[in-house]
C-alpha positions in Angstrom: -0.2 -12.5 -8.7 -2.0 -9.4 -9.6 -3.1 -8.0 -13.5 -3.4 -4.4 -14.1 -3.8 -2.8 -17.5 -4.6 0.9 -17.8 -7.6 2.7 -19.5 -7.5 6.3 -20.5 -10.5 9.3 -19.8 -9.6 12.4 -21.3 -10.6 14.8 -18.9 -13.1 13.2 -17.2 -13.7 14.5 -13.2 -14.4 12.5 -10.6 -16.9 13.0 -8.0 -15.1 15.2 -6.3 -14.2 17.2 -8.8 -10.5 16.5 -9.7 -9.2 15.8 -13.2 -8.9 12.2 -13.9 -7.1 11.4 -17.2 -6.9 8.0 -17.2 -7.4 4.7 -14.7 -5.3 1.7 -14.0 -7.5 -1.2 -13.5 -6.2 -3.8 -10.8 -7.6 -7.5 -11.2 -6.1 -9.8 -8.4 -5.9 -13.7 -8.6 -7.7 -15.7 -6.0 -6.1 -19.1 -6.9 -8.3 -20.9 -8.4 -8.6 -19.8 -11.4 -10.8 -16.7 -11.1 -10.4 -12.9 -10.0 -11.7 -10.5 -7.7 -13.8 -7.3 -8.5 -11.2 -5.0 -10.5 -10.3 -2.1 -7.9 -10.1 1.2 -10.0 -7.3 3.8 -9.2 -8.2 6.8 -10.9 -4.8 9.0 -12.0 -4.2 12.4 -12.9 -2.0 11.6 -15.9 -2.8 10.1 -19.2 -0.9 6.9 -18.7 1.7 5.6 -21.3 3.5 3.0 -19.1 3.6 1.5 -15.6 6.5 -0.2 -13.9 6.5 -2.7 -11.3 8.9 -2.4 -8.4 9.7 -2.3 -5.2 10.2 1.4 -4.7 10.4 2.1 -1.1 12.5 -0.9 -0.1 10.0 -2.8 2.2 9.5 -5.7 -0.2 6.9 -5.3 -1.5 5.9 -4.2 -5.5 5.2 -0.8 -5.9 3.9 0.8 -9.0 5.2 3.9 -10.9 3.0 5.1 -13.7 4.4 7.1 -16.6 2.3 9.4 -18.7 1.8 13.0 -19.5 -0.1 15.7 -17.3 -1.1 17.9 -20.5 2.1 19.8 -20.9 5.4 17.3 -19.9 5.8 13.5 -19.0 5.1 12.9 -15.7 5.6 10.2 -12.8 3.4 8.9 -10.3 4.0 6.6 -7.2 1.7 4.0 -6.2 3.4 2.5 -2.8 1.9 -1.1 -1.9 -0.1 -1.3 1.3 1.3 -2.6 4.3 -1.7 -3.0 6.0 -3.6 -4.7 3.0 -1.5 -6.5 0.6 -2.3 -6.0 -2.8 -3.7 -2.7 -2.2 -1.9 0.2 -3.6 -1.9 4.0 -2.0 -3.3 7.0 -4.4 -0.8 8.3 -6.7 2.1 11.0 -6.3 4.5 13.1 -7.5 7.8 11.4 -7.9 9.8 12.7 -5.3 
């Protein structure tokens, strides 16, 4: 079981220089009670929403962020890892 919830920078850059509007924060369970380090994934969208899903049909939960990019609402993909479970790829463009 994984928590997320979703914090918002208003044009903040990151170290390498892109725009970062807002992060979703990623705390996972380890069982007993307590939770790992939250991992950061930095978006380029002021979030408003995020679905949970599995997008790709592989089984596992996906993530699709909604927000606005400055102009319009906008999508982004997060597709699970299936290499690391509970590890989620940077976001994209719906297609």
């Amino acid at each position: 079981m994984a928590m997320a919830a979703w914090t918002r920078r208003r044009w903040a850059s990151n170290p390498s220089g892109s725009e970062v509007r807002s992060s979703l924060n990623q705390l996972r369970q380890t069982g007993d009670g307590q939770s790992q380090a939250a991992t950061d994934y930095q978006l380029p969208i002021t979030a408003s929403a995020v679905a949970i899903g599995d997008l790709d049909g592989d089984g596992r939960a996906d993530l699709a962020v909604y927000g606005t990019d400055g102009h319009s609402g906008a999508v982004r993909i997060m597709l699970q890892s299936h290499c690391v479970p509970g590890q989620f790829g940077s976001p994209q463009p719906l297609p």
